[in-house]
C-alpha positions in Angstrom: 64.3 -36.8 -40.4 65.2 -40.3 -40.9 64.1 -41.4 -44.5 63.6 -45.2 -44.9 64.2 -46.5 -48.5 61.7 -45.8 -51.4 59.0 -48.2 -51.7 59.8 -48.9 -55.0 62.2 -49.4 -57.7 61.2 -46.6 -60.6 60.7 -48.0 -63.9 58.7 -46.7 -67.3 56.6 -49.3 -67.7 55.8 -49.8 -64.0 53.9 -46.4 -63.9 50.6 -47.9 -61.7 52.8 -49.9 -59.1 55.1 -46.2 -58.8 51.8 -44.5 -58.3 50.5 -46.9 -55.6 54.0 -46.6 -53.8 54.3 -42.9 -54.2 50.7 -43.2 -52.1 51.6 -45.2 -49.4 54.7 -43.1 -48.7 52.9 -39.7 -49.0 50.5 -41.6 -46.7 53.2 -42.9 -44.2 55.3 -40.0 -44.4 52.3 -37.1 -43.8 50.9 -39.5 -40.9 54.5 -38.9 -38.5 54.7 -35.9 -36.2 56.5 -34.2 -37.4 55.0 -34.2 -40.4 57.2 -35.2 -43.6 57.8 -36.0 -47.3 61.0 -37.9 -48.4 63.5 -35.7 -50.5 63.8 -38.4 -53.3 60.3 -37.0 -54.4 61.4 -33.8 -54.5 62.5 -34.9 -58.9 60.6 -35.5 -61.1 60.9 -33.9 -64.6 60.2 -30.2 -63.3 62.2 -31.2 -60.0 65.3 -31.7 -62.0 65.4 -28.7 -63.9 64.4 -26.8 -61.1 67.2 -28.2 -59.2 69.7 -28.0 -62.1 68.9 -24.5 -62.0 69.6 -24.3 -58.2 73.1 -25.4 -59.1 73.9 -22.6 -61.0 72.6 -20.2 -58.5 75.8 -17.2 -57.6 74.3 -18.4 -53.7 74.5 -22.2 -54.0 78.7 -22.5 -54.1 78.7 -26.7 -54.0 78.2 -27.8 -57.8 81.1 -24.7 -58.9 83.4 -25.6 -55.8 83.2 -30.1 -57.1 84.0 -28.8 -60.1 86.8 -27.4 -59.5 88.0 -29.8 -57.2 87.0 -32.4 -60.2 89.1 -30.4 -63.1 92.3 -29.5 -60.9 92.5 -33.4 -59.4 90.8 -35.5 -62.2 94.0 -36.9 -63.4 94.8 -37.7 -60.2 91.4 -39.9 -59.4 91.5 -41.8 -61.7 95.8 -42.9 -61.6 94.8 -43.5 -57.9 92.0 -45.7 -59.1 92.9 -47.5 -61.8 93.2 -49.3 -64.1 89.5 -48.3 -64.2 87.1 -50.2 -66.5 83.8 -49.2 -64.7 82.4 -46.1 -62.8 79.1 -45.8 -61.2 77.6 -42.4 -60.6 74.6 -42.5 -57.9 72.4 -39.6 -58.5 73.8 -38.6 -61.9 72.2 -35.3 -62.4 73.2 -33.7 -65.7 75.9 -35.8 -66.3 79.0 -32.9 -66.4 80.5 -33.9 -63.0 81.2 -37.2 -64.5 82.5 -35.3 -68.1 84.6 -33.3 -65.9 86.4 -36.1 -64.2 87.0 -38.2 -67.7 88.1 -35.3 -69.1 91.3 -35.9 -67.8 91.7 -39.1 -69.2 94.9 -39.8 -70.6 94.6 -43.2 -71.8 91.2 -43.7 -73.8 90.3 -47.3 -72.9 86.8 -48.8 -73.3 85.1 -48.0 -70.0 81.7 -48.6 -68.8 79.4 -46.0 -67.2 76.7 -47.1 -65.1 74.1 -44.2 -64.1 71.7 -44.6 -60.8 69.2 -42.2 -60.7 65.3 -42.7 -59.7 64.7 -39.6 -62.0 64.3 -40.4 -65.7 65.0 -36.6 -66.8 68.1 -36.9 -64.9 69.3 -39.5 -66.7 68.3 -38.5 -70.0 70.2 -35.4 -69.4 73.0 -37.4 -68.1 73.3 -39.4 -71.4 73.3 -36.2 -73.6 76.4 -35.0 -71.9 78.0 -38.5 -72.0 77.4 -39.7 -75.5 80.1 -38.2 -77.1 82.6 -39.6 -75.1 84.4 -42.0 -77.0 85.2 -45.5 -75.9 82.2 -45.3 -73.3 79.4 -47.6 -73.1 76.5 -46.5 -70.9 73.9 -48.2 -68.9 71.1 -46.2 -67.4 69.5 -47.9 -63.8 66.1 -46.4 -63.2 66.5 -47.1 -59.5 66.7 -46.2 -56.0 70.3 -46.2 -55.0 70.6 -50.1 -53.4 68.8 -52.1 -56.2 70.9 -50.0 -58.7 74.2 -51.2 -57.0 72.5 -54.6 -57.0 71.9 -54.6 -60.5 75.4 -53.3 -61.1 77.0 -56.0 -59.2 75.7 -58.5 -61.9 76.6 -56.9 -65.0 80.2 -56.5 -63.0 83.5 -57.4 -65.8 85.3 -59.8 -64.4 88.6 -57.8 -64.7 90.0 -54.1 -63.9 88.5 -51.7 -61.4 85.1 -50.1 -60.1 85.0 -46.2 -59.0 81.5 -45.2 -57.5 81.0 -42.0 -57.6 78.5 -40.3 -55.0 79.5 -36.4 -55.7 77.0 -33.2 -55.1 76.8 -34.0 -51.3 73.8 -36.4 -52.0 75.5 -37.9 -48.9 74.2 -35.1 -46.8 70.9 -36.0 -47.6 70.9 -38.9 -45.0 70.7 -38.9 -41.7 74.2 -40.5 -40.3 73.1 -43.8 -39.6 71.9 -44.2 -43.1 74.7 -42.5 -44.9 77.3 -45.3 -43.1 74.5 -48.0 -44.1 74.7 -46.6 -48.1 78.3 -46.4 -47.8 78.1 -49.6 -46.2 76.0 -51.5 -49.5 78.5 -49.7 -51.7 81.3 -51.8 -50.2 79.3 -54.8 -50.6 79.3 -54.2 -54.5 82.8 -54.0 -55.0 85.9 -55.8 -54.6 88.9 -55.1 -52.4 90.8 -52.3 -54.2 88.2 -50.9 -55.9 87.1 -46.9 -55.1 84.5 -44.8 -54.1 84.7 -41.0 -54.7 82.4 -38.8 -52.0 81.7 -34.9 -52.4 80.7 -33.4 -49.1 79.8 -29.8 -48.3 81.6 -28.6 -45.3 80.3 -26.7 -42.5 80.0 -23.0 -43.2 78.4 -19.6 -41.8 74.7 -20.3 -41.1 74.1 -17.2 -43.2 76.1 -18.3 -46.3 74.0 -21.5 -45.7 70.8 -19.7 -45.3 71.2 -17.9 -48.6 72.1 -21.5 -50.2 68.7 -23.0 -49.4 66.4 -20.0 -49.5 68.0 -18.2 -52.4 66.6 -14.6 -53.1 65.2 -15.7 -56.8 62.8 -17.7 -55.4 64.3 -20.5 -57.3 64.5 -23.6 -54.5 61.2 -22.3 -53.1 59.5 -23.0 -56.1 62.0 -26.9 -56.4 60.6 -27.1 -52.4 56.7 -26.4 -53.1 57.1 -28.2 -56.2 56.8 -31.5 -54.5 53.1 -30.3 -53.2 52.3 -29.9 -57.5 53.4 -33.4 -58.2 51.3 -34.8 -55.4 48.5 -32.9 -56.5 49.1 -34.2 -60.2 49.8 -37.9 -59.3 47.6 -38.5 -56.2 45.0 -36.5 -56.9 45.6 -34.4 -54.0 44.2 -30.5 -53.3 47.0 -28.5 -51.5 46.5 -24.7 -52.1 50.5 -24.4 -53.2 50.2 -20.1 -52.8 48.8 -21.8 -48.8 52.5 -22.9 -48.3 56.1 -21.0 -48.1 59.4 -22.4 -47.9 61.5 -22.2 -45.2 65.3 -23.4 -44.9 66.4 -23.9 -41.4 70.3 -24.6 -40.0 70.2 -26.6 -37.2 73.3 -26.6 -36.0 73.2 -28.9 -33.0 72.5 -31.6 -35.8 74.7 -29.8 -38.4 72.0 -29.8 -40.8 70.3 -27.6 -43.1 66.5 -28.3 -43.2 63.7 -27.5 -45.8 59.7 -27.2 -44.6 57.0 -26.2 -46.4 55.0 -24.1 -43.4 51.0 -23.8 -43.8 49.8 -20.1 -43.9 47.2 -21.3 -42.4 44.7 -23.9 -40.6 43.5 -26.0 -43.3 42.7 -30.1 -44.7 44.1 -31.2 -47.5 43.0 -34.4 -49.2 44.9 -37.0 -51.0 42.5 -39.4 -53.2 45.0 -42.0 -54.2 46.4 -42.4 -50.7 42.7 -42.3 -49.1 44.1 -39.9 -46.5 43.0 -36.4 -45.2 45.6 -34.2 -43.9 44.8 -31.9 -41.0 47.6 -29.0 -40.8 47.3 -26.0 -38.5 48.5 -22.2 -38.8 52.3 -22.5 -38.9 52.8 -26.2 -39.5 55.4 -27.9 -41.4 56.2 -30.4 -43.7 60.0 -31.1 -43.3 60.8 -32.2 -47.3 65.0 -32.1 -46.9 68.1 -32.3 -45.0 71.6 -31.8 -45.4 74.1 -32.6 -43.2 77.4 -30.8 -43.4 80.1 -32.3 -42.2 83.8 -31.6 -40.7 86.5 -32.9 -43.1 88.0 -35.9 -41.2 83.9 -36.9 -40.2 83.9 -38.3 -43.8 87.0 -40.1 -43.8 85.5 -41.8 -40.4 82.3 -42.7 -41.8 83.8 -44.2 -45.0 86.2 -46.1 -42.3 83.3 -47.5 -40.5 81.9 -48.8 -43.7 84.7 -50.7 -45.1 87.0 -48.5 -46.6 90.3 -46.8 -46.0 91.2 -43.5 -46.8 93.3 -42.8 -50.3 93.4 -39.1 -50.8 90.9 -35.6 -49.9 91.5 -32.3 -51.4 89.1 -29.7 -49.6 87.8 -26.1 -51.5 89.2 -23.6 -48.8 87.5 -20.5 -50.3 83.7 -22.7 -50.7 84.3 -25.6 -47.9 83.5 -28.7 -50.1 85.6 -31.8 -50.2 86.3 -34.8 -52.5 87.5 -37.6 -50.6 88.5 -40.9 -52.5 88.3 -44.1 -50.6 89.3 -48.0 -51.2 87.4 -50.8 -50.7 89.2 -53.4 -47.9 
């Protein structure tokens, strides 16, 4: 699935203009064959929990195994980095990824935190975990990924170094072509010598992959048909969410795990606020995610192809996840 950029730039008090975009992707998205939804939709305030739950999961090894990496080489990140004044997280989540890696801190400078997320309950939690930090200002971005960088790029201090942080394999969740062009407007914002810290899932057994995306709780099932609650709620739409299952697919010639929603049956759903009617058959799906999973030196290749240079990896043997820190030519 390739996923173009969200149509908008979230904000509070733009909630009509959000609407109207949320439309015309659901619109643009449900018209392509095959059918699709973009995974950025897949968070809003239930989303996130859901999916904060997911990471927590005894199936879904990735958050435990960054963690890890993220307590054992912490120190180690940020003497490669630094002097660091400034670190940007994309996709913040709950904020303890970030805790973990300042944790190991061992000079407590002022240092600015800036947090990209388009979910608003991700950042609030995000905050909570990070408030109590001390010598830590922090500036929340409402935002798609690119005009959150661009915003960042203004507020920029003149002096010391930027780390980016793009952790939780949220990398995965673009095609390759539009991972290297992220990657690519992540070099634009910073300076020669700055960093950029990606986590990456590795390739894995299909079946350890399976039971990652289709866990036996139920609990990313309900995160995947969840998307089909928030389109009924916003849009005014009438999908029959028991008419749906989840399904997670690897496909390994693409080395990609996939997420559909498959219809039970042959049915029409309408959406009012996109003015669209949706004709699915018995057995069709809506592709909501993908993950790519990646060999270890494929990372260092795509960060090389965007502008960077390798620094240091360390790779989770026993969970196949890797942290690999870059620097900005």
């Amino acid at each position: 699935m390739t996923v173009r950029p969200p149509s908008f730039t979230a904000r509070p008090a733009q909630d009509d203009v959000a609407r109207a975009a949320f439309a015309i992707d659901v619109q643009y998205y449900l018209s392509q064959d095959p059918k699709q939804l973009p995974s950025y939709y897949l968070y809003d305030a239930l989303g996130s929990c859901l999916f904060e739950a997911i990471c927590r999961l005894p199936w879904y090894p990735i958050t435990r195994a960054e963690m890890r990496l993220l307590e054992a080489h912490g120190h180690e990140i940020l003497a490669r980095a630094g002097p660091v004044t400034s670190i940007v997280e994309l996709g913040s989540g709950s904020g303890e990824k970030l805790a973990a890696l300042l944790s190991a801190r061992r000079q407590r400078s002022p240092l600015t935190l800036h947090l990209i997320d388009l979910s608003a309950t991700a950042l609030s939690l995000s905050e909570r975990t990070l408030v109590a930090l001390d010598d830590v200002r922090i500036a929340t971005h409402q935002a798609a990924y690119e005009a959150g960088l661009e915003e960042v790029r203004g507020l920029r201090d003149a002096h010391g170094r930027t780390v980016v942080l793009f952790l939780g394999s949220n990398v995965g969740n673009f095609d390759p072509p539009g991972a290297e062009a992220l990657l690519s407007a992540i070099r634009a914002t910073l300076r020669p010598g700055d960093s950029l810290l990606i986590g990456a899932d590795l390739v894995k057994p299909a079946a350890v992959l399976q039971l990652a995306y289709d866990d036996p709780l139920g609990v990313t099932a309900a995160f995947n048909r969840n998307l089909l609650v928030r389109i009924n709620r916003e849009l005014g739409a009438d999908f029959d969410v028991d008419e749906f299952a989840h399904s997670a697919r690897w496909n390994a010639q693409d080395s990609r795990v996939e997420m559909h929603l498959v219809s039970l049956k042959r049915q029409t759903v309408r959406i009012e606020a996109a003015g669209t009617t949706v004709n699915l058959d018995d057995g069709e799906s809506i592709w909501t995610e993908s993950s790519y999973k990646y060999q270890a030196h494929d990372i260092v290749a795509l960060a090389e192809r965007a502008g960077f240079k390798r620094d240091a990896q360390w790779v989770d043997t026993s969970d196949r996840f890797a942290l690999t820190l870059v620097q900005a030519l």
